[in-house]
C-alpha positions as CSV (number, residue, x, y, z in Angstrom):
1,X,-43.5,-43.0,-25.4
2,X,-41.3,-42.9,-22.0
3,X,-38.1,-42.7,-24.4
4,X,-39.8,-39.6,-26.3
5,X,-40.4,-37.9,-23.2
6,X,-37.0,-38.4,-21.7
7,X,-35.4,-36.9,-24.8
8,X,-37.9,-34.0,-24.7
9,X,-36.5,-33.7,-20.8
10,X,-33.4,-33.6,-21.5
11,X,-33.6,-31.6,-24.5
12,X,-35.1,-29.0,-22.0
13,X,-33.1,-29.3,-19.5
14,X,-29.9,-28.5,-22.2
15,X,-31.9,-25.1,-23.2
16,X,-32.5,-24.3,-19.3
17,X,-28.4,-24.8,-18.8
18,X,-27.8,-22.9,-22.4
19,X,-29.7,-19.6,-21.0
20,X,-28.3,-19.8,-17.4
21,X,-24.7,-20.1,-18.9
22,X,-25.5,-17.2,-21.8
23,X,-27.8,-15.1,-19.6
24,X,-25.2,-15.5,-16.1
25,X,-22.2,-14.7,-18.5
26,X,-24.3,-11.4,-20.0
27,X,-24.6,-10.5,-16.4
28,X,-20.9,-10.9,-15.1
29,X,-20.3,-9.1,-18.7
30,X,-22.5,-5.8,-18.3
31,X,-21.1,-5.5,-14.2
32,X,-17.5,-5.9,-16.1
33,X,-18.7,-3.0,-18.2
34,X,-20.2,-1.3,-15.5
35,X,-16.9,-1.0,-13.3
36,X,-15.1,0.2,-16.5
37,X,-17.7,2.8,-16.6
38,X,-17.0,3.9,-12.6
39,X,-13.4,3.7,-13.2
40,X,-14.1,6.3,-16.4
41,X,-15.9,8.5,-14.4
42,X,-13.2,8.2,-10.9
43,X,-10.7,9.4,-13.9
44,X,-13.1,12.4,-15.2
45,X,-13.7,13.3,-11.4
46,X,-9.7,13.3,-11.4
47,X,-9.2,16.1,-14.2
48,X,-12.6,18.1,-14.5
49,X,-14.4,17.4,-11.3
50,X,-14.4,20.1,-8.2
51,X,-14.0,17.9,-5.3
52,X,-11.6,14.5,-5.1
53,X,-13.8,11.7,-6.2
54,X,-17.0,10.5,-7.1
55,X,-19.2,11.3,-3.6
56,X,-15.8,13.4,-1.8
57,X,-16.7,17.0,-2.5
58,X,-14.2,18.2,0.3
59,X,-12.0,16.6,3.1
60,X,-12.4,17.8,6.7
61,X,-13.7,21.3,4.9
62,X,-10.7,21.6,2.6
63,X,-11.1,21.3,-1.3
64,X,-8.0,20.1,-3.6
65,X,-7.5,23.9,-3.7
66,X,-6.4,24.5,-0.3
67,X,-4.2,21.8,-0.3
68,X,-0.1,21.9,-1.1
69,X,0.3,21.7,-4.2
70,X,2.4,18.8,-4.0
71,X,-0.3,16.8,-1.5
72,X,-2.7,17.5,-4.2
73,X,-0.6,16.4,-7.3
74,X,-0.1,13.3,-5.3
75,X,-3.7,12.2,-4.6
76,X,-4.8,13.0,-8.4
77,X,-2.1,10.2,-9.1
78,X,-3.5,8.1,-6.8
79,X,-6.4,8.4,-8.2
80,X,-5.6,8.0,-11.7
81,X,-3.8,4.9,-10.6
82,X,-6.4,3.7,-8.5
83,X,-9.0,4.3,-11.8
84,X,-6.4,2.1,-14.3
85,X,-6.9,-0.6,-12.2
86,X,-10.8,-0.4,-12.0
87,X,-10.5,-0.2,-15.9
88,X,-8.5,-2.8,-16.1
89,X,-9.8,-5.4,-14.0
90,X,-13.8,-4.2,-15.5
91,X,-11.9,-5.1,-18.9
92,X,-10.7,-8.2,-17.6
93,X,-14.1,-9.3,-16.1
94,X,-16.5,-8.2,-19.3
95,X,-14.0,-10.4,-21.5
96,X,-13.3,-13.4,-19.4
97,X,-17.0,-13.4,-18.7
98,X,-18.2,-13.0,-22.8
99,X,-15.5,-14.7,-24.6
100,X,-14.7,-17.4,-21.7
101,X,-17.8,-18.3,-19.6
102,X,-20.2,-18.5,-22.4
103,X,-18.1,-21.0,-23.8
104,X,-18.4,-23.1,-20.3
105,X,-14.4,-22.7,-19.6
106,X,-14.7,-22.8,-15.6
107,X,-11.3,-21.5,-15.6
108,X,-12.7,-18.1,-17.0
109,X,-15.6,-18.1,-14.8
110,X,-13.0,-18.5,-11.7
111,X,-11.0,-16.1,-12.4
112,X,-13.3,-13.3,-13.5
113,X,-15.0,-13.8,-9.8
114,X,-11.4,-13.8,-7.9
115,X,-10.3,-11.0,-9.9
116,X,-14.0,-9.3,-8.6
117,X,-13.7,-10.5,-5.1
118,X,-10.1,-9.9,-4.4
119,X,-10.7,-6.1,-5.9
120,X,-14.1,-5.4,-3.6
121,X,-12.6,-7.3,-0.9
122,X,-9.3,-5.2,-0.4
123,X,-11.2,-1.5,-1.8
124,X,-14.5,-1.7,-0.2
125,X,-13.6,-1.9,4.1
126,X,-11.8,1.1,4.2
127,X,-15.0,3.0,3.3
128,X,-16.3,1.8,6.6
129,X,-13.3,1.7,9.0
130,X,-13.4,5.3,10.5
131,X,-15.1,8.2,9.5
132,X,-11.4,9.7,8.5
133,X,-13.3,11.4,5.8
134,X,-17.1,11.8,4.6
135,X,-18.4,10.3,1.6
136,X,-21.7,10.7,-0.4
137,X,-22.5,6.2,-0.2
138,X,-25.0,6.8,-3.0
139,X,-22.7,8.4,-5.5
140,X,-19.4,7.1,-3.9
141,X,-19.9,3.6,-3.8
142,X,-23.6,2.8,-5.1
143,X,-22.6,2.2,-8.7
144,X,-19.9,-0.1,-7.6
145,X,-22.8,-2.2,-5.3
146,X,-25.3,-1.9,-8.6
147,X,-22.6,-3.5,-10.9
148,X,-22.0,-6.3,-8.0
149,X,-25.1,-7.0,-7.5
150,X,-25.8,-8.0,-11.4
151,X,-21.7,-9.3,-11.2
152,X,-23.1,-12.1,-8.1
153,X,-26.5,-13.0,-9.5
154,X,-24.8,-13.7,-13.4
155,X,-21.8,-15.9,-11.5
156,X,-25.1,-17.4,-9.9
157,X,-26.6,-18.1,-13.0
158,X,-23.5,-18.9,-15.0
159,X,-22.0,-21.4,-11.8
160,X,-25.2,-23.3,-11.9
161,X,-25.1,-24.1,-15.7
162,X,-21.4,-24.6,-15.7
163,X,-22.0,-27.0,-12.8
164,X,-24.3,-29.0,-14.7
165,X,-22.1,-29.9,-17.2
């Protein structure tokens, strides 16, 4: 009977570890998604939007109109290389975190949350450093703390059942 039960336990405990590790890697997966969809719409703003970005209608009063021509040819290619790289690393983070960390490669799962980390961690501060220009949080940045959010709680999830392997 103790034998019976300890297989039933530790048949259980294997489906608890299956669904964090499938459920975790869903997570980091959709927020992977999710930053391709920001860096999508950072690109839209870019060609069809009126102000500079997602959130920055105008800076100190002045729309991309008033600027030189030249200032303002150079910020939309900032911004269309600053939206590749969102892309790329969402990209990066949805298929390291479907194809890799459901199939319990800790490899995948650490480098899906450096490539995260290292992305927030160098974009994110300068929003907060000086108020050299104003920025709608909500639309600006809110997305990009939704996606995290669900990006931190599926590592969570997907950590723990890697771990107990």
């Amino acid at each position: 009977m103790a034998t019976e039960q300890t297989v039933a336990g530790e048949r259980n405990e294997q489906i608890e570890i299956e669904l964090q590790i499938r459920n975790g890697s869903l997570l980091m997966a959709l927020a992977g998604v999710a930053f391709v969809g920001y860096g999508v719409a950072f690109l839209a703003m870019n060609f069809v939007g009126d102000g500079f970005e997602l959130g920055v209608s105008t800076l100190d009063g002045m729309t991309k109109a008033d600027l030189n021509p030249t200032v303002a040819y150079y910020i939309s290619h900032l911004h269309v290389a600053t939206a590749a790289f969102i892309i790329s690393t969402g990209i990066a983070v949805a298929a390291l975190s479907w194809y890799g960390v459901r199939r319990r490669l800790a490899w995948a799962w650490a480098t899906a949350v450096v490539a995260a980390v290292v992305g927030l961690a160098l974009a994110l501060p300068m929003h907060y450093t000086a108020d050299a220009f104003a920025h709608d949080w909500v639309t600006h940045l809110g997305p990009v703390y939704l996606a995290t959010v669900v990006f931190v709680v599926g590592a969570a999830m997907a950590f723990r059942g890697l771990d107990a392997t």
